[in-house]
C-alpha positions in Angstrom: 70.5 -80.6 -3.8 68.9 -83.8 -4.8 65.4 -84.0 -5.6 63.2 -87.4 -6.3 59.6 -87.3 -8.0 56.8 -89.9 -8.3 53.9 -90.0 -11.0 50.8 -89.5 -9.3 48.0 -89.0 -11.4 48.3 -85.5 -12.7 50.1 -84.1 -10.0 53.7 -85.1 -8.4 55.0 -85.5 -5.2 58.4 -84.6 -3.8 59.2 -88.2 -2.3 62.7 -86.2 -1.3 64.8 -83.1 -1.1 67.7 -82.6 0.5 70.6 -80.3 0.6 73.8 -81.2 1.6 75.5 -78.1 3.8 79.1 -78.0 4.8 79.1 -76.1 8.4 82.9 -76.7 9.0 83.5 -80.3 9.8 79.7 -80.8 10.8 77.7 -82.0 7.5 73.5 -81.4 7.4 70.7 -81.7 5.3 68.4 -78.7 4.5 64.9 -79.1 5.4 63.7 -78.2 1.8 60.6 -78.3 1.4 59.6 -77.2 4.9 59.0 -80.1 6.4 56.0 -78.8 8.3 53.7 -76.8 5.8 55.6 -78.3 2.3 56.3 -75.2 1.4 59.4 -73.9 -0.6 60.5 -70.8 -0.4 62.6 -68.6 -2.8 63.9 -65.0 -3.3 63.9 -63.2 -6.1 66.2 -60.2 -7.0 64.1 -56.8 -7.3 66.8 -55.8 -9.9 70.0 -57.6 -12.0 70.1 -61.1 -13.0 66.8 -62.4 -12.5 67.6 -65.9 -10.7 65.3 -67.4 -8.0 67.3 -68.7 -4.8 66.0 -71.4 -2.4 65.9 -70.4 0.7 65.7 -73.3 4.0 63.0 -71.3 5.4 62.9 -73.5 8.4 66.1 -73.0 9.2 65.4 -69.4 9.5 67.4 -68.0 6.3 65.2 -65.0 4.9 65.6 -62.6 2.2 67.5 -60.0 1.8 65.7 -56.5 1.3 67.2 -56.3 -2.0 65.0 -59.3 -2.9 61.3 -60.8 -2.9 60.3 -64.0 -1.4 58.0 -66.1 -3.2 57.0 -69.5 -2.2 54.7 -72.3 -3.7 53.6 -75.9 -2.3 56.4 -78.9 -2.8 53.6 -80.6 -5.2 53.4 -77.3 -7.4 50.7 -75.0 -7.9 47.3 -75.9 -10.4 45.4 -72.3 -11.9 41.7 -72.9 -11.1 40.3 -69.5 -12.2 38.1 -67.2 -10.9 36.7 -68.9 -7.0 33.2 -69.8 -7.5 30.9 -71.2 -4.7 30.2 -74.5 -6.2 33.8 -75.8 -7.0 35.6 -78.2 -4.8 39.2 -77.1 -4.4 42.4 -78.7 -3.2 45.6 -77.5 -1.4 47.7 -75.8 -3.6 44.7 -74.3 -5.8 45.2 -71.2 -7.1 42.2 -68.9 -7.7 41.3 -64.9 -8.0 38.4 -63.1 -6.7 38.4 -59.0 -7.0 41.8 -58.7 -8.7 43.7 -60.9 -5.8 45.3 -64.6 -6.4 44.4 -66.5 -3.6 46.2 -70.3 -2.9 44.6 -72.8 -0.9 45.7 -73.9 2.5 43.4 -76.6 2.5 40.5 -78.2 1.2 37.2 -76.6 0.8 34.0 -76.0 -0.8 32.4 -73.0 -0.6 34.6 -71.2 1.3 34.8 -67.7 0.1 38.2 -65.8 -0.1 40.2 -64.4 1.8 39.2 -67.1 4.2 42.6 -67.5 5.7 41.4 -71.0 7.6 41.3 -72.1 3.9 43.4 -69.6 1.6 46.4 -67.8 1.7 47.1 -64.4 -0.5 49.2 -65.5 -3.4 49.4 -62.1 -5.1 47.5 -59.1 -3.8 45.9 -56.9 -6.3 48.1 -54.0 -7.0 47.2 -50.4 -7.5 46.0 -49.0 -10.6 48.2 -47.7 -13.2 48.1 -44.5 -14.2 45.8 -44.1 -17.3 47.3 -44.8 -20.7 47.3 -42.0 -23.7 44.0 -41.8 -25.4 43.6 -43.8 -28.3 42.8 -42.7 -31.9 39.3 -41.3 -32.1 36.7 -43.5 -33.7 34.6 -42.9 -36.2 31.5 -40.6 -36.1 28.3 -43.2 -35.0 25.5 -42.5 -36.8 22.9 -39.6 -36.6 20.4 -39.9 -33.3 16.5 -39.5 -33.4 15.6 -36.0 -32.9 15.1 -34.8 -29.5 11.6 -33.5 -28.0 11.1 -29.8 -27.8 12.5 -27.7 -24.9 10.5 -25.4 -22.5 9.7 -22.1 -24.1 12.4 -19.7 -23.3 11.6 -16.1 -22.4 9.1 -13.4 -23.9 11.4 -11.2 -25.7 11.3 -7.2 -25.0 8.3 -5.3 -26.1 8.6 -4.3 -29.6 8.0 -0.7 -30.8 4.5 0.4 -31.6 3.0 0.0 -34.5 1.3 2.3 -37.0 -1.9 3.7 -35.7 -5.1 2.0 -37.5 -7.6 3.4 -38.9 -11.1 5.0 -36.9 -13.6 2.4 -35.8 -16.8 3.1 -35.9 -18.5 5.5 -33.2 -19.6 3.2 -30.1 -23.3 3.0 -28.3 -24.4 6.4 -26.0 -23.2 5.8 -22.6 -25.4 6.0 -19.9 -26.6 9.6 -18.7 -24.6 11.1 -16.1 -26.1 12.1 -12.6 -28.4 14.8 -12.7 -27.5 18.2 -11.9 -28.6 20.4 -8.8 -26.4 17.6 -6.6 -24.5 18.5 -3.9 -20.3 17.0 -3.0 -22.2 15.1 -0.4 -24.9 13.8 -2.5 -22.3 12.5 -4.8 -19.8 11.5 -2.9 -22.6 9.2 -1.1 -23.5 8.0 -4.8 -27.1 9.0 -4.1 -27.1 9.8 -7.4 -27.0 6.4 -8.5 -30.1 4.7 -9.6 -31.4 2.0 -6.8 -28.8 2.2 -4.6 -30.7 1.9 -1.4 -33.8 -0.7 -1.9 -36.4 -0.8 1.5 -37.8 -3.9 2.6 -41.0 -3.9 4.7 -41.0 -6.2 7.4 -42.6 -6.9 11.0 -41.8 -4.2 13.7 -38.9 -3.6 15.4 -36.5 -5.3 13.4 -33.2 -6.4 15.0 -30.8 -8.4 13.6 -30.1 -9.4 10.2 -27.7 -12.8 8.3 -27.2 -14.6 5.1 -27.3 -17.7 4.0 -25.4 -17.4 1.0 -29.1 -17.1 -1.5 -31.5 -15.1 1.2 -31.9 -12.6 4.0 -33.1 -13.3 7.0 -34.3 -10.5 9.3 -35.2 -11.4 13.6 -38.4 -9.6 14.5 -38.8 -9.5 17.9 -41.8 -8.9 20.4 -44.2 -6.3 20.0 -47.5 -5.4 21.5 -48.5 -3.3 18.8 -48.8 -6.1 16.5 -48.8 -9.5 18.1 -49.2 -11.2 14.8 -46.3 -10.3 13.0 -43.9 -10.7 16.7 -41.8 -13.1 17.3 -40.5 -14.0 13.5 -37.7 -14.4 11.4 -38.6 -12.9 8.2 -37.0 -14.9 4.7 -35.9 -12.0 2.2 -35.9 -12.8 -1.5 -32.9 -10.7 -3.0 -33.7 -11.0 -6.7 -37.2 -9.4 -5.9 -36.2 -7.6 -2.7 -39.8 -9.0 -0.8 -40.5 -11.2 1.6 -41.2 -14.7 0.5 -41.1 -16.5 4.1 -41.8 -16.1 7.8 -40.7 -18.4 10.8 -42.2 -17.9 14.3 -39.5 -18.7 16.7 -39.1 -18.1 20.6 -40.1 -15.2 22.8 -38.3 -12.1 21.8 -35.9 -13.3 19.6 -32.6 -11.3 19.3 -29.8 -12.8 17.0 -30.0 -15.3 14.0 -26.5 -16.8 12.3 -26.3 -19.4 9.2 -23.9 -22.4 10.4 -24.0 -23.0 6.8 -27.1 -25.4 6.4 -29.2 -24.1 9.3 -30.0 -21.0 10.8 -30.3 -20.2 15.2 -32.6 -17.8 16.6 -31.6 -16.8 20.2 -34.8 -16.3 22.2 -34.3 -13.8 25.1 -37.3 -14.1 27.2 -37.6 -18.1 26.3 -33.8 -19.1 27.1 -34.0 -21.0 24.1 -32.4 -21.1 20.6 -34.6 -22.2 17.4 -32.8 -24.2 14.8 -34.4 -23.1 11.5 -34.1 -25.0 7.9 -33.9 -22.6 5.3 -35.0 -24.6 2.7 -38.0 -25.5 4.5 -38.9 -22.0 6.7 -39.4 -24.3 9.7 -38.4 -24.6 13.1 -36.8 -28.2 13.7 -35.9 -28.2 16.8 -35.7 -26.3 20.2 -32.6 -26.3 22.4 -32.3 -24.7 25.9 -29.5 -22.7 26.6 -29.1 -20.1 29.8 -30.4 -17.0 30.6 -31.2 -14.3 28.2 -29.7 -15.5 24.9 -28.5 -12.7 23.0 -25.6 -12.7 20.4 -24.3 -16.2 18.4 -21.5 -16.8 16.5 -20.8 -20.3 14.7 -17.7 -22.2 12.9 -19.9 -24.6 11.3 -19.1 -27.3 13.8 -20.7 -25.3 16.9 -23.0 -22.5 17.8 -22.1 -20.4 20.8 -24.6 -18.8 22.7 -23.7 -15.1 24.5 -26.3 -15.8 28.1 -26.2 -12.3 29.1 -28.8 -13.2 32.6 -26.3 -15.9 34.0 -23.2 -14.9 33.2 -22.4 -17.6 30.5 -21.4 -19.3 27.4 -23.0 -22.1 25.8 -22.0 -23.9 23.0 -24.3 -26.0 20.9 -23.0 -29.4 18.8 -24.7 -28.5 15.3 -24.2 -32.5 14.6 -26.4 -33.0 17.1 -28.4 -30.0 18.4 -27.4 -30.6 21.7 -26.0 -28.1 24.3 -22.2 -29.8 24.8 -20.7 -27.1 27.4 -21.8 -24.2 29.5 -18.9 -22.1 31.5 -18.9 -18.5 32.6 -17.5 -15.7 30.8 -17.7 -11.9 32.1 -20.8 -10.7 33.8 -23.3 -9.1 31.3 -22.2 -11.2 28.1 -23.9 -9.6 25.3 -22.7 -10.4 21.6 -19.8 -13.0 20.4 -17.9 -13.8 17.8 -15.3 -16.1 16.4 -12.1 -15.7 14.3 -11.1 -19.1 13.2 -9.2 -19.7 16.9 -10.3 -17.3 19.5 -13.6 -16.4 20.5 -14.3 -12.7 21.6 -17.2 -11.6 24.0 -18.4 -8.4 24.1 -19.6 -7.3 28.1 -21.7 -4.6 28.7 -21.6 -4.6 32.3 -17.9 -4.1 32.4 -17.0 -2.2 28.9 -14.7 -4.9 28.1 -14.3 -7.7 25.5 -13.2 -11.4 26.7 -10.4 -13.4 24.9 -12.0 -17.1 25.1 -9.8 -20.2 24.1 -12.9 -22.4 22.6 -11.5 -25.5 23.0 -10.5 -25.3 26.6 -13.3 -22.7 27.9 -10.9 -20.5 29.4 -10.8 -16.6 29.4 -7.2 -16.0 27.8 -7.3 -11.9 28.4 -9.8 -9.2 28.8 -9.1 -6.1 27.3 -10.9 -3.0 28.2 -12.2 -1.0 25.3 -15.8 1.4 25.6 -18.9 2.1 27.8 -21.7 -0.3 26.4 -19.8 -2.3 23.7 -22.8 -4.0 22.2 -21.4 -5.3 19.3 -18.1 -7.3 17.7 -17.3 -8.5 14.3 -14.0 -9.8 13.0 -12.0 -8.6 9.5 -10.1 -11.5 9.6 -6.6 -9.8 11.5 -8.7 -7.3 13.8 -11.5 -7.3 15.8 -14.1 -4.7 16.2 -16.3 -3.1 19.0 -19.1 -1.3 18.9 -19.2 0.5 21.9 -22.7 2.3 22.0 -22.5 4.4 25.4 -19.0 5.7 24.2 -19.8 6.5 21.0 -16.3 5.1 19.8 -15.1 1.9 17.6 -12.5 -0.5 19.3 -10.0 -2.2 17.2 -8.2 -4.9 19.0 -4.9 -7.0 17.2 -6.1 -10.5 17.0 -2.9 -11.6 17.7 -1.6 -9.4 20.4 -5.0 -8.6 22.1 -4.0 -5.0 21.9 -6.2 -2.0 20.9 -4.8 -0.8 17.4 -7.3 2.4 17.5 -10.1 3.8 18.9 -12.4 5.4 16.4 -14.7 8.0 17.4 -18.4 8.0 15.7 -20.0 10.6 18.3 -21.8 9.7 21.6 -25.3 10.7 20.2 -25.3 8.1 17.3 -24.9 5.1 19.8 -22.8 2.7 17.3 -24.9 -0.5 17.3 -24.1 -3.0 14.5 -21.0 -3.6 12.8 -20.3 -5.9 9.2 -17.2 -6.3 7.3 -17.4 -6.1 3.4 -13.8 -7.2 2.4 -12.7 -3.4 2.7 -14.3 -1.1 4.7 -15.6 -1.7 8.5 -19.4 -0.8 8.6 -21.1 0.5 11.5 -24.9 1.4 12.2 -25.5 4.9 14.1 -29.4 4.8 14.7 -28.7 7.6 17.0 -31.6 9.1 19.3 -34.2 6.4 16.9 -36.3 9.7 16.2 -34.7 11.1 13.1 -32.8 9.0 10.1 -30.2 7.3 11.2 -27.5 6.5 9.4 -23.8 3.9 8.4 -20.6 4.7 8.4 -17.7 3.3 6.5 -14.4 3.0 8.4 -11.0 2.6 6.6 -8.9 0.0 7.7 -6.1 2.7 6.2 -7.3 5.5 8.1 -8.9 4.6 11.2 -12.0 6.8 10.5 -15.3 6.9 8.6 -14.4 7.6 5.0 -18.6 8.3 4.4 -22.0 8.1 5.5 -25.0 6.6 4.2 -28.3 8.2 5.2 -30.8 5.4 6.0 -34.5 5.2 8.1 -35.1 5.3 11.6 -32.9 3.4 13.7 -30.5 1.2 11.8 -29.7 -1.5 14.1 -28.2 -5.1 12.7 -26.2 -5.2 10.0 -24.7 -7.9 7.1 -23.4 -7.9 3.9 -24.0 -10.5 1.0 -21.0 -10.3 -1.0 -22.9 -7.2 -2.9 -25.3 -5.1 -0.8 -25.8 -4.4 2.8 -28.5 -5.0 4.4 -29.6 -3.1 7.5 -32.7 -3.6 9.9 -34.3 -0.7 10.3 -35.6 -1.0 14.0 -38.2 2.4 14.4 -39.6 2.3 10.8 -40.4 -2.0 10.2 -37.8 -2.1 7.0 -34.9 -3.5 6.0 -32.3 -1.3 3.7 -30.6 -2.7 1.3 -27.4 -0.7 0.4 -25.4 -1.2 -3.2 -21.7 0.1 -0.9 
């Protein structure tokens, strides 16, 4: 094989190669380079004497599988480094990028590897060796800053007790105990107790009773006894037990409920309700609802109206004042309230409570509970019915809409008013209005009165303050208040 160079610049350039090959009387030349891409191509023995042999790849000799083929350009091969984007680079430019050797096919700028228009693999990254013995161990750094202070682990177990100290000096005199000559009942109804029950007197005939988180507020309705104390809603102080304030309202006024800056007065006769500012002890604005308002309940947002004449609900924008919806519920709708979702209307005619979805006005159940139910008042997971006629207590699942018990609190009493203290269930008995009435205290364990409080004539309405009750005394013009 014959090879001639030139001097070009730094590079050279094979002007010729050729290999003379005897083929039996027939003489050729070798294309070496390949006379199409200028490539040469050798193998190289994978094991023994390591000597490259050219190869006329163009004529189609290969490698054996004992060896590896190699090849480079006929003008040689010039190590660029590591590809970068600005470089301009030539055929025959050898570069690396991510552990590969690239060579270029052709000129280029920017032309990022493996771009095979451009570059061809010279050698391909190979796999990673396995990892080499550790090396000797260094020596120890020096000391680091001192950590901050972990969490607190846990309390250890109790220790033994101590030595007992020495006698303290003898405490105050307790209070005197109750007096003797008391009966179980007596005691067991703490009558005992000093100022237990406080009375309030008030107009006549008084009906309902609610709080507005500082005072008591009492519905006096019509009377033709005393036509100048009718038709008020009496302001209770609770610090003095007297009345400070009173509001004349509608025509026989039945219910009154706090929305949590005003107060509502249903007027019966009137088919009105009075919206009342506490602060001031005034009536501030009048709002027509249907026939015979009785029984309200509110969410803060709304007021809903019980219309027992016409058959109806109406509910009352407190933003406004203004009567937003009337629909019909039941037949003789007498008192409401509301749970947080569900409204529940008591209906005399019918002895049964209505299950109202508020927000679309529809009666989701009716459940039958008592002759007369009069009155309803929510614990939070139950709801309770005072069912006068019957003489019984309804409790109705607020979930499920069924009756959990019935509690029986005799026909004669004629349950009336019903408040809910955080434990016990309180109902009013005013019975036959002629001799003291009296309250019972259900258990929510028991389902049945756990004691009685002796009050005046007639207990009627009922609420409770977050201390005492307070009960309207309808046949003797008072109000009770009741330490429970």
């Amino acid at each position: 094989m014959a090879v001639v160079r030139k001097a070009l610049g730094s590079r050279s350039v094979v002007l010729a190669v050729g290999l003379v090959l005897g083929l039996g009387t027939t003489w050729a030349w070798a294309a070496i380079p390949n006379s199409a891409s200028g490539r040469i191509v050798g193998c190289y023995p994978k094991t023994g004497a390591k000597v490259l042999r050219v190869i006329d790849y163009q004529a189609g000799q290969r490698c054996t599988a004992s060896e590896v083929q190699v090849a480079w350009q006929a003008d040689g091969l010039r190590f660029r480094g590591g590809w970068t984007a600005t470089d301009d680079y030539f055929k025959g430019d050898v570069v690396t990028k991510s552990g590969t050797a690239y060579v270029a096919r052709a000129a280029s700028t920017n032309r990022t590897p493996p771009n095979v228009a451009f570059w061809a693999i010279l050698a391909a990254q190979g796999p990673i060796g396995a990892t080499g013995p550790a090396g000797t161990a260094g020596a120890n750094g020096s000391i680091g800053a001192t950590g901050p202070i972990g969490a607190t682990g846990p309390a250890g177990a109790t220790g033994a007790t101590g030595p007992a100290g020495t006698n303290g000096t003898d405490g105050a005199t307790g209070p005197a105990g109750p007096p003797g000559g008391r009966t179980l009942s007596d005691i067991a109804q703490l009558k005992w107790y000093p100022g237990r029950i406080a009375n309030v007197g008030v107009g006549p005939f008084p009906s309902s009773v609610a709080f507005d988180g500082e005072f008591i507020w009492v519905v006096v309705p019509s009377s033709i006894s005393d036509p100048d104390t009718i038709n008020r809603l009496y302001k209770i102080d609770r610090t003095t037990n007297t009345v400070v304030a009173t509001v004349p309202v509608g025509d026989d006024p039945r219910d009154v409920v706090f929305d949590g800056t005003n107060l509502w007065v249903s007027n019966n006769v009137d088919g009105t309700v009075s919206k009342v500012d506490p602060v001031t002890a005034a009536v501030v604005r009048v709002v027509t609802v249907g026939g015979g308002p009785n029984g309200m309940a509110s969410d803060g947002s709304s007021v809903w109206v019980a219309n027992a004449a016409d058959s109806s609900v109406s509910e009352i924008e407190v933003a406004s004042g203004d009567v937003v919806s009337t629909y019909s519920v039941g037949t003789v709708p007498y008192d409401i309230a509301f749970d947080g979702t569900w409204l529940w209307v008591t209906d005399i005619a019918t002895g049964s409570v209505h299950k109202v979805d508020p927000a679309t006005e529809a009666t989701v159940t009716t459940i039958a509970v008592g002759d007369g139910p009069v009155a309803v008042a929510t614990d939070g997971f139950n709801v309770w019915v005072a069912n006068s006629t019957a003489g019984t207590i309804s409790r109705i699942s607020q979930l499920t809409g069924a009756i959990v018990a019935t509690v029986p609190v005799g026909a004669a009493d004629n349950p009336s008013g019903l408040a809910f203290d955080g434990t016990y269930v309180w109902v009013t008995l005013p019975g036959n209005g002629l001799t003291d009435g009296r309250i019972c205290a259900i258990s929510r364990t028991t389902n049945t009165c756990a004691g009685f409080v002796k009050l005046s004539l007639k207990p009627n309405g009922i609420a409770f303050d977050g201390t005492s009750l307070w009960v309207a005394n309808t046949n003797s013009a008072t109000v009770s208040r009741v330490r429970p």
